[in-house]
C-alpha positions in Angstrom: -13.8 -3.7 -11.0 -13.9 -3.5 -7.3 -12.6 -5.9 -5.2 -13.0 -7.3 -1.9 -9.9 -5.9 -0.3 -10.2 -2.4 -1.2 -12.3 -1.2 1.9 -9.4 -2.9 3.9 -6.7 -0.9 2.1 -8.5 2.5 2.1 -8.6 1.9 5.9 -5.1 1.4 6.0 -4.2 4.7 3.7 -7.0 6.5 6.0 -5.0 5.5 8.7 -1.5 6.8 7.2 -3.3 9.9 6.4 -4.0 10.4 10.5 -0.6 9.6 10.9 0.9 12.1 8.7 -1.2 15.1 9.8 0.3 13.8 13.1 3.5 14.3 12.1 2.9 17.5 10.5 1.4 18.6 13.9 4.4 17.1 15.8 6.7 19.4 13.5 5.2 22.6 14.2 4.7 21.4 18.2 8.5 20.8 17.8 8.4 17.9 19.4 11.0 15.3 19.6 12.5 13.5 16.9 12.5 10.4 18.3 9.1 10.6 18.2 8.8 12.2 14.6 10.9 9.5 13.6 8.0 6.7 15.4 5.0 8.3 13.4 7.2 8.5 10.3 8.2 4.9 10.7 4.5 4.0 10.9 3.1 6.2 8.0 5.8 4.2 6.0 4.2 0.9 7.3 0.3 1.6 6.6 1.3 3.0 3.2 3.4 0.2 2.7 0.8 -2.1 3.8 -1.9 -0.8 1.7 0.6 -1.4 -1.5 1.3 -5.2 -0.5 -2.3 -6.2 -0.5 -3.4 -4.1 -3.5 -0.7 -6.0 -5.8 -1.3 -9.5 -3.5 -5.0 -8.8 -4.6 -4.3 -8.1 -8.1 -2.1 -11.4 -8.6 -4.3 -13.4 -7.2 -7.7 -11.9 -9.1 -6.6 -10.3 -12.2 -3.4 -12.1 -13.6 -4.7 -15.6 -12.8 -7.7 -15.6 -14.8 -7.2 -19.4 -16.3 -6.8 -18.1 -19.5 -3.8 -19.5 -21.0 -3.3 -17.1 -24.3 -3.0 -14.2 -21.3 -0.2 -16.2 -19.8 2.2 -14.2 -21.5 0.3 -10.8 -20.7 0.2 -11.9 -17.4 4.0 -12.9 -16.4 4.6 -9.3 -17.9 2.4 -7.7 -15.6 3.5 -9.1 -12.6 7.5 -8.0 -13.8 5.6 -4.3 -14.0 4.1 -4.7 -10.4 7.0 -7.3 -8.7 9.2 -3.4 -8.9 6.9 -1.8 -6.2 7.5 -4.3 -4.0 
């Protein structure tokens, strides 16, 4: 199933994507590691981004279907996805 927020996330990984072939770039430029560090710090934020709303948009469209008997299901699928948080 597709949902509505997965044009928004693979923006966001397309984004980390530029950002890491910066870094890779930056590396062989030998440029500073301060600056390394900066594009590092922000492929570690897009990527970490695009995880947050991926399981936000799952809990919110997949586990809370109304469906009591999946209850149980549910609360088990959300302990498997509350450990990539």
């Amino acid at each position: 199933m597709k949902h509505a927020s997965h044009p928004g996330i693979t923006a966001r990984l397309k984004r980390a994507i530029g950002h890491l072939n910066s870094v890779v770039a930056m590396i062989e430029d030998d440029r500073s590691c301060i600056d390394l560090a900066q594009q590092l710090h922000a492929v570690e934020k897009a990527v970490g981004g695009a995880k947050r709303e991926l399981i936000h948009d799952h809990i919110e469209h997949c586990l809370d279907d109304g469906d009591r008997a999946r209850t149980k299901a549910s609360l088990k699928e959300l302990k498997q996805l509350a450990k990539y948080l």
